[in-house]
C-alpha positions as CSV (number, residue, x, y, z in Angstrom):
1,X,-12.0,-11.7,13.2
2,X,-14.0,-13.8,11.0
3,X,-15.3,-17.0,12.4
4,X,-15.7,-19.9,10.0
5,X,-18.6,-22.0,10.1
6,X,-18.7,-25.2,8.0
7,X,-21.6,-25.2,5.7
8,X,-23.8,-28.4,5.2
9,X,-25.1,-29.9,2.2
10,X,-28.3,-28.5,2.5
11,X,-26.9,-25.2,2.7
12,X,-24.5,-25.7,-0.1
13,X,-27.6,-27.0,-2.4
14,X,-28.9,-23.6,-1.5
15,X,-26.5,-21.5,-3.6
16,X,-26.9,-20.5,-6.8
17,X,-26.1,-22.4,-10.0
18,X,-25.8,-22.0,-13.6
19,X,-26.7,-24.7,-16.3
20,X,-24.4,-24.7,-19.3
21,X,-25.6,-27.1,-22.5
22,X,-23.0,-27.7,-25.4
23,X,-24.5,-29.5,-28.7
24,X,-21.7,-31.2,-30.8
25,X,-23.8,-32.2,-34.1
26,X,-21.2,-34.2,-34.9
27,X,-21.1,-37.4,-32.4
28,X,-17.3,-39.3,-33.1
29,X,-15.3,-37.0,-33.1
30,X,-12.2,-37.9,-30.4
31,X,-11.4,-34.3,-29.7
32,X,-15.2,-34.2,-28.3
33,X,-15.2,-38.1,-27.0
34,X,-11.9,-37.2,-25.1
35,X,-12.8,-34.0,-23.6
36,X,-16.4,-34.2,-22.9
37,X,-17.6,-38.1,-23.1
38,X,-15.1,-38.6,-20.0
39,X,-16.9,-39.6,-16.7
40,X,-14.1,-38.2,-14.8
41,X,-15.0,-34.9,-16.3
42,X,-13.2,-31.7,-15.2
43,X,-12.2,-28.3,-16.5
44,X,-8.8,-28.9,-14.5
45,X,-8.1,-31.5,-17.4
46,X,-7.9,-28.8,-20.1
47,X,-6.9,-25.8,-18.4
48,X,-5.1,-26.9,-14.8
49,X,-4.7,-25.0,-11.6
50,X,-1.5,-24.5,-10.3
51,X,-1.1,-26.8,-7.3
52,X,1.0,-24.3,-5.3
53,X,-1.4,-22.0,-5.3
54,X,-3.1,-21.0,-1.8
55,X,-6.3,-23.2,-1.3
56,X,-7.8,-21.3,1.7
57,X,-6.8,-24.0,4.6
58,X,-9.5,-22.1,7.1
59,X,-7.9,-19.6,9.7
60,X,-4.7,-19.9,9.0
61,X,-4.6,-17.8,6.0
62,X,-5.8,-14.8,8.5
63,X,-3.0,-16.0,11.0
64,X,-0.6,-15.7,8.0
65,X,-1.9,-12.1,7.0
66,X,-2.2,-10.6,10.3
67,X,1.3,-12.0,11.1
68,X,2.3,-10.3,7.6
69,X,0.1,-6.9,7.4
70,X,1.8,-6.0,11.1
71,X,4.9,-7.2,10.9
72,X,4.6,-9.4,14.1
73,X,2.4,-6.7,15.8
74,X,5.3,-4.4,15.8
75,X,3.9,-1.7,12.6
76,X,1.5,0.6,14.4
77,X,0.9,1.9,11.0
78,X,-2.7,1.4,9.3
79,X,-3.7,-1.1,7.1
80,X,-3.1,0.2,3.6
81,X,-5.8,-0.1,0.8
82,X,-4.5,-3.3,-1.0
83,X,-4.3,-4.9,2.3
84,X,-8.1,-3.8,3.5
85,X,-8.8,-5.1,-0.2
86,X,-7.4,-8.7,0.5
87,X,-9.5,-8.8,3.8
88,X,-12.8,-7.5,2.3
89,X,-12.3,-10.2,-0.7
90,X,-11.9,-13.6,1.6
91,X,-14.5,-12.6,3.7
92,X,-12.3,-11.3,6.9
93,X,-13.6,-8.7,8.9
94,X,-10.9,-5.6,8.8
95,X,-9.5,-4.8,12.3
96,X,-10.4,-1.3,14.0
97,X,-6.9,-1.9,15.7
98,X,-4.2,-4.3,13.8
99,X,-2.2,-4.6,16.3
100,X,-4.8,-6.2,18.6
101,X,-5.8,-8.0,15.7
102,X,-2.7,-9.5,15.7
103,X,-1.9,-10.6,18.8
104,X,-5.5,-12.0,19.2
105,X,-5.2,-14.4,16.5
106,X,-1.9,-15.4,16.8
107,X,-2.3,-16.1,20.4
108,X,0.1,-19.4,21.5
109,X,1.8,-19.8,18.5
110,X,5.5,-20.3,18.3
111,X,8.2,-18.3,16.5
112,X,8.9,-20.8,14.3
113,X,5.1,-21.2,13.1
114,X,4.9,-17.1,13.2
115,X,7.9,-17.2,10.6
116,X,6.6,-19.9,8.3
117,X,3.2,-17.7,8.4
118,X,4.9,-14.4,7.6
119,X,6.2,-16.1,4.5
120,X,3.2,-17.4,3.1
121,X,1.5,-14.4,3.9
122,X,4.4,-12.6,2.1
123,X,4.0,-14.8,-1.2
124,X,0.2,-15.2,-1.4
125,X,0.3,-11.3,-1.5
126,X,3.3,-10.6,-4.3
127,X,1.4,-12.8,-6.3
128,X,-2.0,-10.9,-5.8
129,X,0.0,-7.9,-6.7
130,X,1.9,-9.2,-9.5
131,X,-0.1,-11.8,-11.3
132,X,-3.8,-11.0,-10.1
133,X,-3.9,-14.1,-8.8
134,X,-4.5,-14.8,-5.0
135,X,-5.7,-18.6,-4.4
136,X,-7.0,-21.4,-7.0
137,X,-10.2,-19.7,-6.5
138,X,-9.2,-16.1,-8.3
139,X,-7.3,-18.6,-11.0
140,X,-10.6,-20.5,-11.8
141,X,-12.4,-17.2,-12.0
142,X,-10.7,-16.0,-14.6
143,X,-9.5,-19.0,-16.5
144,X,-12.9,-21.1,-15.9
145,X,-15.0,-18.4,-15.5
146,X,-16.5,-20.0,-12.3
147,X,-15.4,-20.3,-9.1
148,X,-15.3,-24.2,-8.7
149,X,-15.0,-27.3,-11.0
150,X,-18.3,-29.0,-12.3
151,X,-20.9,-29.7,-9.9
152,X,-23.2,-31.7,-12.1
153,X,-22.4,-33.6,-15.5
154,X,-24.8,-34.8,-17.8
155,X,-24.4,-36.8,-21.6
156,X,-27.0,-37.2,-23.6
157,X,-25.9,-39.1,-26.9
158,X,-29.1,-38.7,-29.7
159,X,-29.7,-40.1,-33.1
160,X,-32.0,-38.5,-35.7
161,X,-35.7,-38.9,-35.2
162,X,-37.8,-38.3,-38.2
163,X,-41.7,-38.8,-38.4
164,X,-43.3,-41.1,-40.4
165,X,-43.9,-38.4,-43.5
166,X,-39.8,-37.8,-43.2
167,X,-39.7,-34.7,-41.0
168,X,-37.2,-34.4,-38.9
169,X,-37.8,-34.0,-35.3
170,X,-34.7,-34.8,-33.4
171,X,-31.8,-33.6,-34.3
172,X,-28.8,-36.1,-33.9
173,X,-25.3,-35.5,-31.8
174,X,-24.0,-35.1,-28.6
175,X,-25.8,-33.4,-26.0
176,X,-23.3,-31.7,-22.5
177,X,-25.1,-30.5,-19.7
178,X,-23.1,-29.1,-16.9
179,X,-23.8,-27.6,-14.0
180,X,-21.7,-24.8,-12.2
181,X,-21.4,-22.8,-8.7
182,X,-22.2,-19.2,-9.2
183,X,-21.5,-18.6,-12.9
184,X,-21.1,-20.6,-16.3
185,X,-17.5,-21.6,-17.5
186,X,-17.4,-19.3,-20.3
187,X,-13.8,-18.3,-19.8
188,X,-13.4,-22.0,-20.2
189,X,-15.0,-22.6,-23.1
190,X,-13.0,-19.6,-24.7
191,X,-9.5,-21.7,-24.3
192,X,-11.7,-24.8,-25.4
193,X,-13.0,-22.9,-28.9
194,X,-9.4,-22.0,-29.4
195,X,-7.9,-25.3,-28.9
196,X,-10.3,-27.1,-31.3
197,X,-11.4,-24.4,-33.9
198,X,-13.2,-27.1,-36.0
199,X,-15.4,-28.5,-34.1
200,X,-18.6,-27.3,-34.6
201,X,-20.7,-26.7,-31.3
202,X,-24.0,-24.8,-29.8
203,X,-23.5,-23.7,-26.1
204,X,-26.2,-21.8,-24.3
205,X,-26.2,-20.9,-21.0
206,X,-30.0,-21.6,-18.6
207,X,-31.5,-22.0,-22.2
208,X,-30.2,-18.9,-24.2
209,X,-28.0,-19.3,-26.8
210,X,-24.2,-17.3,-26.2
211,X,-24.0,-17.0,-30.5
212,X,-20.3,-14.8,-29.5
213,X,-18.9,-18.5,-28.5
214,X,-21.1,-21.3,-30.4
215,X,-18.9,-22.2,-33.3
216,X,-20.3,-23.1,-36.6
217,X,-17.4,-24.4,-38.7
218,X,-17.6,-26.6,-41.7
219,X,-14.7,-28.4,-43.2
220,X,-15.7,-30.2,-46.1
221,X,-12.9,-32.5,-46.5
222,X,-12.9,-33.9,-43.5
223,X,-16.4,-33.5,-42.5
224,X,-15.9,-30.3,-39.6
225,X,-14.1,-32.9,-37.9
226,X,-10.0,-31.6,-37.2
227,X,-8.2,-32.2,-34.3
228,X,-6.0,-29.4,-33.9
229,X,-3.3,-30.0,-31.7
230,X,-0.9,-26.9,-32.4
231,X,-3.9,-24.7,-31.4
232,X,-4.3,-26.8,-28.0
233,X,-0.4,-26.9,-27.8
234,X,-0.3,-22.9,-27.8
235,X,-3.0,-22.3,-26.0
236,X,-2.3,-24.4,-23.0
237,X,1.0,-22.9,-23.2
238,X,-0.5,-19.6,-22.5
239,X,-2.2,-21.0,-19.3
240,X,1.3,-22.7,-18.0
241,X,3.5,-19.8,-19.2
242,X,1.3,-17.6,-16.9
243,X,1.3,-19.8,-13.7
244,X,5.0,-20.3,-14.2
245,X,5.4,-16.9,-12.9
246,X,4.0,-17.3,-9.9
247,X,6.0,-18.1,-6.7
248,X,5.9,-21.5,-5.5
249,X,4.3,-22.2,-1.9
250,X,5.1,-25.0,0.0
251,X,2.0,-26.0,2.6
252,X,1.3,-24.6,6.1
């Protein structure tokens, strides 16, 4: 059984992070100001998580999938693969004998609850199976490319800085620095590139440069400066198409 232990701030602080930095060269443009100038800035604003989707509510999700994965303690058959997969990835400790897994857990808990338990069990799993997708946390991986929304969020809005013989020495624009859990939204920044293909942007990730999704694109007309809404329109459209599919869950 795996026993959950609340972590602290300190401990928290301790994991790793990564440092993303985006440099739009061209500071006005609303696309940018909307998206990135926001100080309630989030990557669930651009590419949202399904709100139905299992959120990891402590012990009861292993409740749910022992209730589930032994059919009420009445399979004596062993786990299967997928199942041992589900309980290696959220961290549960797989049971030498399911059955007394089962009736361990579940311990003084009512038919009713059992039932409600077996269902969400039932739902979190046929969407791991059919959409890849297991809790908000395997959607942000994939779609964010991290595992959690911004930790830290930094604006840094410059102006060209030029010595006295004329030569330049600070570039002007809008400088992004955020900070993630784990890994870099690169995923993210994908659907992002996508949505606005004319804005030109630099993004590197603890100081390197990632060239495959910095965009350099001029438009001379209208300065590199395009808002192109049918891009974000079909691109988010993606996103929802694909959560769409996924069974709705009510909460525990």
């Amino acid at each position: 059984m795996k026993h959950c232990v609340m972590m602290t701030n300190e401990d928290f602080n301790a994991l790793p992070t990564a440092t993303t930095q985006i440099y739009f060269p061209q500071h006005g443009n609303e696309d940018c100001k909307r998206n990135f100038l926001d100080k309630d800035f989030s990557f669930n604003k651009l590419i949202p998580v399904p709100n139905y989707l299992y959120t990891m509510p402590g012990n009861l999700v292993e409740k749910a999938l022992a209730t589930y994965f032994t059919d009420y303690g009445l399979s004596s058959e062993p786990l299967s693969d997928f199942q041992i997969d589900v309980l290696k990835e959220l961290g549960i400790d797989v049971p030498e004998n399911p059955k007394e897994w089962y009736y361990g857990i579940t311990k003084g808990i009512g038919s009713d609850r059992l039932e409600r338990l077996h269902r969400k069990a039932e739902l979190y799993c046929h969407n791991k199976q059919i959409h890849g997708y297991f809790c908000q946390r395997d959607f942000r991986n994939l779609h964010w490319g991290t595992p959690f929304d911004v930790l830290g969020y930094g604006v840094d809005v410059k102006k060209d800085v030029f010595s006295p013989g004329g030569t330049l020495l600070e570039k002007s624009g809008v400088f992004i620095t955020l900070t993630t859990l784990a890994t870099p939204p690169l995923a993210w920044f994908k659907v992002f590139r996508q949505c606005f293909p004319a804005i030109n942007f630099e993004i590197s990730v603890n100081g390197k440069e990632i060239k495959e999704l910095s965009a350099h694109v001029v438009d001379t007309e209208n300065n590199g400066i395009i808002a192109n809404s049918k891009a974000a329109a079909n691109s988010k459209a993606v996103v929802d198409n694909e959560a769409a599919g996924l069974e709705k869950m009510d909460l525990l």
